[in-house]
NUPADREN-540339 format. One record per residue (C-alpha): residue in three letters; x, z, y. Coordinates in steps of 0.02 Angstrom, whole numbers, padded with zeros to 5 digits, always signed. Layout:
ALAXZY ...
END
This chain:
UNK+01643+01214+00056 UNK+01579+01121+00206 UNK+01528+01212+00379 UNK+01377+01108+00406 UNK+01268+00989+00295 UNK+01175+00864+00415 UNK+01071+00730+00318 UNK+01035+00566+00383 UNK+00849+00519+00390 UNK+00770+00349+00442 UNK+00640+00212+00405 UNK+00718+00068+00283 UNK+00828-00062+00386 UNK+00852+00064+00534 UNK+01050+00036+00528 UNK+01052+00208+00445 UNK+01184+00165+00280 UNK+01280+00067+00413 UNK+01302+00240+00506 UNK+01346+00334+00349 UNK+01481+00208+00297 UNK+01527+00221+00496 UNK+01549+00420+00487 UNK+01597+00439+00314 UNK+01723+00282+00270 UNK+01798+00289+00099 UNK+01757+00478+00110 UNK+01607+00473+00003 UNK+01531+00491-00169 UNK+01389+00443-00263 UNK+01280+00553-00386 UNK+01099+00600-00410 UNK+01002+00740-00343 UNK+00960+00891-00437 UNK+00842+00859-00594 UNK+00805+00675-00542 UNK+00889+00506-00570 UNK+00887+00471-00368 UNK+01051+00405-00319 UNK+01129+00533-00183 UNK+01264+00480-00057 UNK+01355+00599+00018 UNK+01527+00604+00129 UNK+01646+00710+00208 UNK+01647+00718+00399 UNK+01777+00796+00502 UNK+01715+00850+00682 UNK+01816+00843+00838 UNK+01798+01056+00846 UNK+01891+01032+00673 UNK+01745+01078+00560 UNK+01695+00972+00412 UNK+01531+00934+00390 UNK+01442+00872+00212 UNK+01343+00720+00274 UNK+01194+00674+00155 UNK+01102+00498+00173 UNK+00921+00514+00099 UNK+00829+00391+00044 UNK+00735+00255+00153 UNK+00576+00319+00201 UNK+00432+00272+00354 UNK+00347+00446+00337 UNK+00369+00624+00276 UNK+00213+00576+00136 UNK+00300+00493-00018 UNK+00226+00348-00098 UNK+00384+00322-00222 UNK+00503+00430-00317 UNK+00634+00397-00191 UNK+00537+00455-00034 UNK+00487+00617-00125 UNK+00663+00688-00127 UNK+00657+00675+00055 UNK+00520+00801+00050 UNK+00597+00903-00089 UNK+00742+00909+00015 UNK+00673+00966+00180 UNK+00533+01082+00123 UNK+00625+01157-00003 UNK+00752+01291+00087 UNK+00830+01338-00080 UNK+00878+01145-00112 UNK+01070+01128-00127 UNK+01047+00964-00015 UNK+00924+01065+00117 UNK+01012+01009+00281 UNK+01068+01127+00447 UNK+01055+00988+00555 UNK+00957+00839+00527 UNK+00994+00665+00612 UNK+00859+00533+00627 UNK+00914+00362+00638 UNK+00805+00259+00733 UNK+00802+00071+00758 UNK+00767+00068+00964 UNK+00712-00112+00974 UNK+00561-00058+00863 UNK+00536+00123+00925 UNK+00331+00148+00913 UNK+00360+00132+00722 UNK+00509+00239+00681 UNK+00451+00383+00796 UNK+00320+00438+00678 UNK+00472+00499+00556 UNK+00546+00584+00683 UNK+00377+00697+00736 UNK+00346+00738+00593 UNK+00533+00812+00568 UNK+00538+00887+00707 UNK+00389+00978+00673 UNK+00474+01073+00549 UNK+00582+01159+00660 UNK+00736+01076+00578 UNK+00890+01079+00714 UNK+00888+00873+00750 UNK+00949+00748+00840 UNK+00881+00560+00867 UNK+00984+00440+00862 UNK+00922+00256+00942 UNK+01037+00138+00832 UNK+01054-00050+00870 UNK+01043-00035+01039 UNK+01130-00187+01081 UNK+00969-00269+01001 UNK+00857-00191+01103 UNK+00959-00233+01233 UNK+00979-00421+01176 UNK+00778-00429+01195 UNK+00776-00371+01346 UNK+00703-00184+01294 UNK+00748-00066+01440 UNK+00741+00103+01375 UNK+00735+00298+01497 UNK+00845+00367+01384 UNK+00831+00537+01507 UNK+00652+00533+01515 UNK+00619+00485+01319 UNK+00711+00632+01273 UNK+00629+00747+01390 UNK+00439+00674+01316 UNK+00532+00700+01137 UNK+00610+00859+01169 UNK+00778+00816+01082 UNK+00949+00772+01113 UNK+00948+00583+01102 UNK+01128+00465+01054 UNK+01097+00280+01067 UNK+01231+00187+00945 UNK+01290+00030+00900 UNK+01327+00056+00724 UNK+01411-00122+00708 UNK+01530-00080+00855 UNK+01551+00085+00827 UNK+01473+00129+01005 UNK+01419+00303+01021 UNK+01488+00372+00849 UNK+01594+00500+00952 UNK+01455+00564+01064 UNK+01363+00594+00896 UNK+01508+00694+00817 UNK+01532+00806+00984 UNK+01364+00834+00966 UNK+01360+00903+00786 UNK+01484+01028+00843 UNK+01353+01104+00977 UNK+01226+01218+00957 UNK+01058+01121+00951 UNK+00905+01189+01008 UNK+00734+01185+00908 UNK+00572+01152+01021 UNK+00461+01295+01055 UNK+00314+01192+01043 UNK+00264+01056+00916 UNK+00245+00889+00948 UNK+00076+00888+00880 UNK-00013+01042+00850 UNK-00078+01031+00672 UNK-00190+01179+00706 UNK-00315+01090+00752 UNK-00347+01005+00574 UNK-00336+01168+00456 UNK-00306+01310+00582 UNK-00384+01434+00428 UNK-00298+01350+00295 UNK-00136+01373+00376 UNK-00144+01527+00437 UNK-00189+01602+00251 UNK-00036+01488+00178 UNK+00079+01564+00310 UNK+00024+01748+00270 UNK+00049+01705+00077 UNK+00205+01627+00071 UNK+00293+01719+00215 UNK+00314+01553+00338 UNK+00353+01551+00514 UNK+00315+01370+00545 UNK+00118+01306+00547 UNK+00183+01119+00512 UNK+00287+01183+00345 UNK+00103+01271+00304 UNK+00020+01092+00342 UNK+00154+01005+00208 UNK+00117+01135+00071 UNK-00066+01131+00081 UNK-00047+00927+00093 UNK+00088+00896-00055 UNK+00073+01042-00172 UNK+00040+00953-00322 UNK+00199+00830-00284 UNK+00320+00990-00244 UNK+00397+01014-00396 UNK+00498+01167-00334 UNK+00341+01239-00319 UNK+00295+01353-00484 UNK+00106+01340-00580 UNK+00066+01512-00510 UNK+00104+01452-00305 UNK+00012+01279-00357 UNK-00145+01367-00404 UNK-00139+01506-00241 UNK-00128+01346-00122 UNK-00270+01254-00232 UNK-00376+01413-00196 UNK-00336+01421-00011 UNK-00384+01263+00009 UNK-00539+01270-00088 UNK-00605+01427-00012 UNK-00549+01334+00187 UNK-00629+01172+00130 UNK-00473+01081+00155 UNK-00463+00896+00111 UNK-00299+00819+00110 UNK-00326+00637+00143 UNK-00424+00611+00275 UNK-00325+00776+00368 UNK-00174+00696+00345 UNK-00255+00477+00407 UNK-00304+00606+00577 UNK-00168+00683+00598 UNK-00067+00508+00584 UNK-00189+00423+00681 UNK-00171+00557+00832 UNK+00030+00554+00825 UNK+00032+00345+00836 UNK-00080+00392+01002 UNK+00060+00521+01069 UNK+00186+00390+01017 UNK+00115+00243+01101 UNK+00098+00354+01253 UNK+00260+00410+01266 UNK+00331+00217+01238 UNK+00232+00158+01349 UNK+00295+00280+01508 UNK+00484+00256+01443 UNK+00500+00060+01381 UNK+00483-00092+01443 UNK+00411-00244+01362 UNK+00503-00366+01254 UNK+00552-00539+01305 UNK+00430-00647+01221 UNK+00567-00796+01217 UNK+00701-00648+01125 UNK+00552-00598+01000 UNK+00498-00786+00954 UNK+00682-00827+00882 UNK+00674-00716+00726 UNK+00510-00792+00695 UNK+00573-00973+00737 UNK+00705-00955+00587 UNK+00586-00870+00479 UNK+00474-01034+00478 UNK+00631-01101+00406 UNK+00681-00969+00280 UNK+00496-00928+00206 UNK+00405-01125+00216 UNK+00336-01140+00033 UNK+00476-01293+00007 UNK+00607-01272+00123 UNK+00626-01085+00085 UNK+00663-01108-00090 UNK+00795-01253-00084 UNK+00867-01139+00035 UNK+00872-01007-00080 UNK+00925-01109-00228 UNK+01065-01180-00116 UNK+01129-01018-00087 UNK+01125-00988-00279 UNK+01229-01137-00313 UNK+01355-01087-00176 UNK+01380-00920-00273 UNK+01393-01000-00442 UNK+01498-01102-00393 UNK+01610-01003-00292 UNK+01640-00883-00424 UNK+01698-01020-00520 UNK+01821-01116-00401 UNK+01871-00965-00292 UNK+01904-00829-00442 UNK+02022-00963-00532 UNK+02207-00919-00466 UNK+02166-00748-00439 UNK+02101-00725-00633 UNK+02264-00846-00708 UNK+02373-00698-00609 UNK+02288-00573-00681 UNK+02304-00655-00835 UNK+02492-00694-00830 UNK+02536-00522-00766 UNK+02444-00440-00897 UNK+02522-00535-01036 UNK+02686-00531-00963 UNK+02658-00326-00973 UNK+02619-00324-01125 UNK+02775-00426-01186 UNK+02872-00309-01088 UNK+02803-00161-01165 UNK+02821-00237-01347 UNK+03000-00281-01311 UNK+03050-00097-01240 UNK+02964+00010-01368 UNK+03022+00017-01532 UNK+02892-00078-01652 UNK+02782+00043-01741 UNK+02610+00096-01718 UNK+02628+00162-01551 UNK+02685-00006-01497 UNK+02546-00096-01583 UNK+02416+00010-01518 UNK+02468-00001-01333 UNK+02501-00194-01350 UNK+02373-00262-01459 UNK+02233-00103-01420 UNK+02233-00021-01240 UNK+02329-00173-01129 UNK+02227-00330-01240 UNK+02060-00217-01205 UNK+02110-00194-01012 UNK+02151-00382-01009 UNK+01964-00396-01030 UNK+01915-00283-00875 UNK+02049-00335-00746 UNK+02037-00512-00745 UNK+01873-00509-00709 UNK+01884-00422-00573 UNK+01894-00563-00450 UNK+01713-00634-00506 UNK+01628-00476-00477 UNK+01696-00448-00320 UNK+01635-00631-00266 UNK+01466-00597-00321 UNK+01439-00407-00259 UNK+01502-00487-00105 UNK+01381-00610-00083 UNK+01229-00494-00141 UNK+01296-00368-00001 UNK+01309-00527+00149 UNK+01156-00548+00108 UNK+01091-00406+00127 UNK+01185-00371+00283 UNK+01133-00541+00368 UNK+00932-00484+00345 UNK+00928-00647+00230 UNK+00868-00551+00070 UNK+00725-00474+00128 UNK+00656-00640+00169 UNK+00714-00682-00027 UNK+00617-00566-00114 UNK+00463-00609+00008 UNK+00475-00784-00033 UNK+00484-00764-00217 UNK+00337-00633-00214 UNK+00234-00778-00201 UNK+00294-00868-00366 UNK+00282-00678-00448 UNK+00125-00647-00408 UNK+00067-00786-00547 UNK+00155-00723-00671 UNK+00066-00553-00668 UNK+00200-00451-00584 UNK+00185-00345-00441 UNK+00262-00415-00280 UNK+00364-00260-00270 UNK+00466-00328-00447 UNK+00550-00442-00350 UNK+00670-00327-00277 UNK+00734-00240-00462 UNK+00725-00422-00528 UNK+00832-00497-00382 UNK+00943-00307-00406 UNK+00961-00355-00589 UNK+01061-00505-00570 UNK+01202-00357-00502 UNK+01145-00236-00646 UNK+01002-00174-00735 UNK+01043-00017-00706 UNK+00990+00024-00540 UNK+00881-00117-00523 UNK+00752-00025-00679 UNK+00790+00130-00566 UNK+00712+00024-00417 UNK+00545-00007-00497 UNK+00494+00186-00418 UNK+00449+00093-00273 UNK+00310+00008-00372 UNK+00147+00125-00383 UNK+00056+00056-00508 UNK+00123+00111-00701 UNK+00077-00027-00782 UNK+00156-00149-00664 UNK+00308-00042-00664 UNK+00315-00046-00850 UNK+00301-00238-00856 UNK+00441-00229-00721 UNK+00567-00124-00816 UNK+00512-00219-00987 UNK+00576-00398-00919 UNK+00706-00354-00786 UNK+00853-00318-00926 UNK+00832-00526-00944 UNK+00903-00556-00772 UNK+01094-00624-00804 UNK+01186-00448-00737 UNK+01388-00446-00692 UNK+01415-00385-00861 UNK+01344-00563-00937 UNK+01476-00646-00817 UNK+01642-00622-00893 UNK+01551-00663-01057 UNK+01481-00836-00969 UNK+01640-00874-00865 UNK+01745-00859-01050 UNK+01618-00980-01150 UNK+01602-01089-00998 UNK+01777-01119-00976 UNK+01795-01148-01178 UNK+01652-01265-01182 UNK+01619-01356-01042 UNK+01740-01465-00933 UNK+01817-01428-00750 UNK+01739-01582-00700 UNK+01645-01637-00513 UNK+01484-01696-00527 UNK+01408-01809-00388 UNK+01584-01779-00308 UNK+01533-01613-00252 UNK+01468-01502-00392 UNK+01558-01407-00494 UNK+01502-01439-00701 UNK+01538-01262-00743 UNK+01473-01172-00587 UNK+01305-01290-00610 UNK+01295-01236-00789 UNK+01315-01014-00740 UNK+01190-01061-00646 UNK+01083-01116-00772 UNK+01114-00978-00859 UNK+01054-00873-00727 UNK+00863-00972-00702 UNK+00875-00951-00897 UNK+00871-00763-00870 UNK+00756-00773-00744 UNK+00627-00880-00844 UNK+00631-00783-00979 UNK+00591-00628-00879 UNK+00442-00722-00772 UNK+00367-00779-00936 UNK+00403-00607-01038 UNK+00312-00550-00891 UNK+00170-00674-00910 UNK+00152-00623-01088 UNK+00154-00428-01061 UNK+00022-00438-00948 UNK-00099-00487-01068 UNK-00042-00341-01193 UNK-00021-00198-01079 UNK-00166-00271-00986 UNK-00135-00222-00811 UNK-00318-00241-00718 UNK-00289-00205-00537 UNK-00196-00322-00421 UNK-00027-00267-00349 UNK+00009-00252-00182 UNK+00167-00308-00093 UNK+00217-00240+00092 UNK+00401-00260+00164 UNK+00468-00257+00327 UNK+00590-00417+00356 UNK+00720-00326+00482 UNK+00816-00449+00631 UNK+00943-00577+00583 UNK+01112-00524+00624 UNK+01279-00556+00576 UNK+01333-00451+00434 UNK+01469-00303+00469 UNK+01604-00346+00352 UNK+01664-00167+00330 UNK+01505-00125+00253 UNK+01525-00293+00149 UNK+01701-00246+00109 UNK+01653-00050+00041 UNK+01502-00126-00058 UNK+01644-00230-00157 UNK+01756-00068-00163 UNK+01610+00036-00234 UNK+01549-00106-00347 UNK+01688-00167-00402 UNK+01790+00001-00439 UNK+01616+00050-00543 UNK+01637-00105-00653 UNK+01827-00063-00673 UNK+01799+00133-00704 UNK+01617+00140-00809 UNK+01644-00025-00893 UNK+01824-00008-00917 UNK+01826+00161-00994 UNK+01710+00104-01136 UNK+01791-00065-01166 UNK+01966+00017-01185 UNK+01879+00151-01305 UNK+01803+00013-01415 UNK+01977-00080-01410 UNK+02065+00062-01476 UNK+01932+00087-01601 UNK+01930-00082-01636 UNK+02111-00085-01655 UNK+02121+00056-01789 UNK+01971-00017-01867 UNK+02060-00194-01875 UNK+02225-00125-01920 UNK+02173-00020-02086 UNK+02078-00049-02218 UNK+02007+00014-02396 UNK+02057-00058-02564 UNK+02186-00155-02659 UNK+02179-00306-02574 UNK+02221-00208-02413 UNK+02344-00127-02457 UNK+02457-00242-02564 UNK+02422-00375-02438 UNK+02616-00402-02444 UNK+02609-00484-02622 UNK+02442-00578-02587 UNK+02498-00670-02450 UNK+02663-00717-02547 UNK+02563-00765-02687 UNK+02452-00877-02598 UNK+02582-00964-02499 UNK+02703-01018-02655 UNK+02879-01035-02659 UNK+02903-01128-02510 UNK+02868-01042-02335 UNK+02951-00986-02165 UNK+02953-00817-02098 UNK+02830-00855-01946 UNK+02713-00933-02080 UNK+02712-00774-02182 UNK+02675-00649-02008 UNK+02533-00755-01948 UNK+02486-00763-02145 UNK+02497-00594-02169 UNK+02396-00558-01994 UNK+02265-00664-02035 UNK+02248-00574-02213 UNK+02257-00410-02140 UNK+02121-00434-02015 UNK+01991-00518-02142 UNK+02039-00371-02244 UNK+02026-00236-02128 UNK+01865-00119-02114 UNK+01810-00216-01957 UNK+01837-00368-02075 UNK+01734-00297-02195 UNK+01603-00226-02082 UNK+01611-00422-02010 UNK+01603-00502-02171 UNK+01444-00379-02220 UNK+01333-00468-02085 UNK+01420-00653-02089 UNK+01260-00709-02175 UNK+01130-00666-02041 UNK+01232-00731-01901 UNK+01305-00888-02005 UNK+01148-00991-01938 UNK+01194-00980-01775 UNK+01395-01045-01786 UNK+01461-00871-01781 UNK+01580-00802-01906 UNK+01646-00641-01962 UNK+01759-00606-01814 UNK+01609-00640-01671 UNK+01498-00535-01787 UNK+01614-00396-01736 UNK+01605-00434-01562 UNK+01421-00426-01550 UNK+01391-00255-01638 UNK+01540-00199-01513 UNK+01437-00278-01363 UNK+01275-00166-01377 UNK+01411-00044-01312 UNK+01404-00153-01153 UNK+01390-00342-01152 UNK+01577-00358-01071 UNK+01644-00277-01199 UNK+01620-00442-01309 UNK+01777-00516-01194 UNK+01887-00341-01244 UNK+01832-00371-01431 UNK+01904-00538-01475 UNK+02075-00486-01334 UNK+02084-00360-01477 UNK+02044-00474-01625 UNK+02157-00614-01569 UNK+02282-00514-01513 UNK+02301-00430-01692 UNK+02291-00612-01749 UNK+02414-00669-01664 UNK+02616-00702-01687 UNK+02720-00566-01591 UNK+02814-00692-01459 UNK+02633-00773-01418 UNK+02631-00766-01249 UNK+02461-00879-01195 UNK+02298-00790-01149 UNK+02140-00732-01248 UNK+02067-00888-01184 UNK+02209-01013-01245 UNK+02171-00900-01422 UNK+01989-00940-01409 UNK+02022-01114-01399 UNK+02152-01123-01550 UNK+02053-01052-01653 UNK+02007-01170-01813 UNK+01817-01143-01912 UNK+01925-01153-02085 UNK+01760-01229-02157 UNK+01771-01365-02075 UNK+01934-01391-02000 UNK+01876-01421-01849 UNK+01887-01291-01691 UNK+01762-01141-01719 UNK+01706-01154-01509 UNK+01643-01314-01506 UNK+01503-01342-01379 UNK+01370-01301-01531 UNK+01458-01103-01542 UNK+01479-01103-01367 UNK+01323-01124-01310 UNK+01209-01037-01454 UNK+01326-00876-01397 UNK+01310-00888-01234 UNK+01099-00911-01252 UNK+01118-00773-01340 UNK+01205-00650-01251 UNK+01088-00729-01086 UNK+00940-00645-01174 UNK+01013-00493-01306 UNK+00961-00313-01247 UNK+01143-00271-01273 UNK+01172-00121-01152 UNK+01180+00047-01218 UNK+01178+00106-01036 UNK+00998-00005-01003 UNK+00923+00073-01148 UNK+00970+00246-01079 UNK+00898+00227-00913 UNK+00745+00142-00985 UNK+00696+00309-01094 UNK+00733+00407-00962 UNK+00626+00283-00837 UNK+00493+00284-00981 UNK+00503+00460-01051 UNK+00504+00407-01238 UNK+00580+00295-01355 UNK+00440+00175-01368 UNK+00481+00073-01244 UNK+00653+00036-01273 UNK+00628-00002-01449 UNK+00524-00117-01420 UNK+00591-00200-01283 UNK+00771-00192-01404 UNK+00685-00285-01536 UNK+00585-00409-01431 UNK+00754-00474-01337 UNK+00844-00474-01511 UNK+00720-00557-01587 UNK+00691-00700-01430 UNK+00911-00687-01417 UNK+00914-00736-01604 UNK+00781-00885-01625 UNK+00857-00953-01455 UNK+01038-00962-01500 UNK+00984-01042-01681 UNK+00899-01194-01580 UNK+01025-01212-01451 UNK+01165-01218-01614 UNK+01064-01344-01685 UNK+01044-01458-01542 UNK+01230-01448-01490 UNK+01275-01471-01683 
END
């Protein structure tokens, strides 16, 4: 058990994740809090008296009153003294070249009576703008221990740790005394629930109804209170906000200087760049294109070494075991099926990487503000534009990022269309057809052919989900307008540690969540695609001999006798059983298999046909799943089955299928019914299907 839990606490883009990496290092973990789907970070923290300390970073928030999901656990957390997560010390994070708005946070914390510290983080850019701070005098006005950092450098991190190890002092008086809004009121909520702190009153007789540690029976006894007091939360709580800006803007004004106009106008300078109605979006597109096409040319000798090693391994392994099943299922199950994860492990990294830079550079806030614009006429809140922009990473936590939009409907409409956005687990899918389908060719001398055509696929995704959107806003009919408010934080140059542990953390997910179910299907897959039912199954022997004559060599027979065995098989069967509704579309049997297998996760398609191909395959055949792919002969026709016409329709199709177990999941749990996800399975089937049938029949 730790000796101390401290929680980090600050407004969104105050440096504060940068300080928790900082502290923390690989040291951390990532969960949920109690009876919520929240993500919680915490770390491990070893102080210089030689205690450890459980540090906690809480979600993003400008004020103690939530407006999402996300900001409400802060509450929950601090309010709540029975909370697992309820902190000894708290540290606010501050960003001290834009102090007047962050101190509001840190009042109202204080207040509390929480042990604290502030921390002013970023000081070299206040110092960059010219911003001369009285540290000595700030934290005298504050009363609080204050630490300015540079979480970028690392300035300051070890005055912050010796001061976790000593004993911090909690205010006598408030900051602001709340007395003066509900003196009554808080005084009867005190006496009821046994409080020694008027501003913990204030909270309860403010938030009730959002406390959910709070039972029915204390819900009604603070309704009463405030009935019988003629308390009235919202225009208390504008006051009492109103009168702390005042103390605030006081106490900045005795301890700050002003800004260098010339420092200030820079950020703005570029921003005219980054946000102008043309230039912004070929700048944005332009970055697009450099990631598609990166993960194309960069990913390439790092994937063929995965490849090689992999199937080098697995020779090795089939050469030292003795042949049996145990040999088959480790060869042709678990190391074909972890082919599929690992060598796609270089294109993730390349795009989490890029996703985290810019986030880190201050670039993607002025994304998502720029593309709130073109959102906004396609009926979707401006707030979508951050889980839509999240979704091209994963769906997953980008349908857990619609909280931050208020409005229900618009959240609904939100988590409805975001699944379309082309997610990491579409890209080993894409990057396979691609490289089947389309040539390694320049265009223009520059371009890439296949990183221009991923990034098609992508603005497929992304149309699809604008227009879904369109369409769902005349059905769920969504009246009011949505608002959209985000702060666009200071250009700087991104800290490549914290790019370097968002490609650990992302990456390692992809390998651990994705990987465990893709080996699992393999090795079902396997058994299902090395048995089967019936006669023809089991004297397979004598059929093949029977069909091939008199005259044949022993290698014709095994890959004879593989071939039968699979087609025979009960994943055969099961294939063969819904070859006639996928037959439109170029598929056969065997990628019939591979898309049931995929609504287990869409990568999983790459593990299925390793597995198929690898059963299908001669013993001594040493070339890759994607050489297989490419062998492989359509026995209608003679011709080979991934032609651009199969390519193509599967690769529409798997950029629109709702084929994510994990999505649906999250989406009835986002939801709270089945509804939803039903419907939204069966719309994206339905719009996967009739899409891949007319891109076959072009390409045909």
């Amino acid at each position: 058990m730790p000796d101390l839990t401290v929680a980090l606490i600050g407004n969104p883009n105050s440096g504060k994740t940068t300080l928790f990496n900082l502290l923390t290092g690989l040291n951390q973990k990532t969960g949920n809090f109690p009876g919520v789907t929240v993500d919680k970070k915490t770390g491990t923290l070893k102080l210089p008296d030689g205690k450890r300390a459980e540090l906690v970073d809480l979600p993003g928030t400008y004020s103690i009153y939530p407006k999402t999901l996300d900001e409400q656990i802060v509450q929950e957390v601090l309010l709540d003294e029975k909370h697992p997560q309820h902190p000894d010390v708290i540290v606010v994070v501050a960003d001290a070249s834009n102090l007047k708005r962050n101190l509001l946070l840190f009042t109202q914390i204080r207040d509390l009576n929480i042990p604290c510290l502030l921390v002013l983080n970023m000081i070299d850019v206040a110092e960059k703008r010219k911003l001369k701070i009285d540290l000595r005098s700030l934290s005298i006005d504050l009363g609080v221990k204050i630490i300015p950092t540079n979480s970028r450098s690392g300035d300051g991190i070890s005055l912050l740790k010796q001061a976790l190890t000593e004993t911090i002092r909690v205010p006598k008086m408030p900051f602001y005394n709340v007395r003066e809004l509900a003196d009554q009121t808080i005084d009867d909520i005190r006496r009821e629930f046994s409080l020694d702190n008027d501003y913990r009153a204030y909270q309860l007789a403010q938030q009730n109804l959002k406390l959910t540690y709070l039972g029915e029976e204390e819900h009604n006894k603070i309704e009463a209170i405030k009935n019988e007091n003629g308390f009235y939360d919202v225009p208390t709580q504008s006051k009492e906000t109103l009168e702390r800006y005042a103390l605030i803007s006081d106490i900045i004004d005795r301890n700050l200087s002003e800004e260098d106009p010339s420092k200030r106008a820079i950020n703005a300078k570029i921003d005219r760049v980054t946000t102008h109605p043309i230039f912004g979006y070929a700048i944005f597109l332009g970055l697009l294109l450099l990631i598609f096409q990166a993960i194309f040319a960069w990913s390439e000798a790092p994937m063929t070494l995965i490849e090689d090693s992999i199937a080098g391994f697995g020779d090795w392994v089939k050469g030292v075991l003795p042949e049996g099943i145990i040999n088959d299922l480790l060869t042709d199950g678990i190391i074909a099926g972890l082919a599929g994860v690992l060598v796609f492990i270089p294109q993730i990294a390349i795009l989490f990487g890029f996703i985290a830079i810019m986030e880190e550079s201050g670039y993607m806030s002025r994304a998502v503000f720029l593309m709130d614009k073109l959102m906004r006429k396609f009926g979707l809140n401006g707030k979508s534009v951050v889980p839509l922009i999240s979704g091209m990473a994963c769906a997953i936590p980008a349908i857990m990022a619609t909280r931050n939009i208020d409005g229900w409907k618009d959240r609904l409409i939100t988590i409805f269309v975001t699944p379309f956005m082309s997610c990491s687990a579409r890209l080993p899918v894409y990057t396979i057809l691609i490289g089947l389908v389309v040539p390694n060719e320049p265009i223009w001398g520059f371009f890439n052919l296949q990183g221009l055509v991923l990034m098609g696929l992508y603005l497929l995704g992304f149309l699809a989900a604008i227009l879904s959107a369109w369409v769902m806003g005349f059905i769920v009919k969504a009246k009011h307008r949505g608002y959209f408010v985000m702060e666009l934080p200071s250009y700087k140059v991104p800290k490549w540690k914290n790019v370097g542990l968002t490609i650990y953390e992302k990456t390692g997910t992809f390998v651990l969540e994705a990987g465990k179910v893709i080996i699992a299907i393999s090795i079902i897959l396997w058994v299902m695609a090395s048995y089967g039912f019936g006669d023809k199954f089991e004297n397979a022997e004598e059929n093949v001999k029977t069909q091939l004559g008199a005259n044949y060599t022993e290698e014709e027979y095994d890959v004879a006798l593989s071939a039968y065995k699979l087609e025979h098989s009960m994943a055969g069967s099961f294939g063969k059983f819904i070859e006639p509704t996928i037959e439109p579309l170029g598929y056969d049997w065997k990628i019939g298999i591979a898309l049931i297998t995929s609504f287990a996760a869409r990568e999983v398609f790459v593990g299925t046909m390793s597995t198929i191909y690898s059963i299908g395959a001669e013993d001594d055949d040493e070339v890759t799943i994607r050489e297989r792919l490419r062998q492989e002969i359509n026995p209608k026709t003679g011709e080979p089955m991934y032609n651009k016409a199969v390519g193509f329709s599967l690769m529409v199709f798997y950029a629109f299928a709702m084929q994510c177990m994990s999505t649906l999941a999250i989406v009835y749990r986002e939801t709270k019914g089945w509804k939803w996800p039903i419907i939204q399975t069966v719309y994206m089937s339905a719009v996967a299907y009739i899409s891949a049938f007319i891109a076959y029949n072009i390409f045909s």
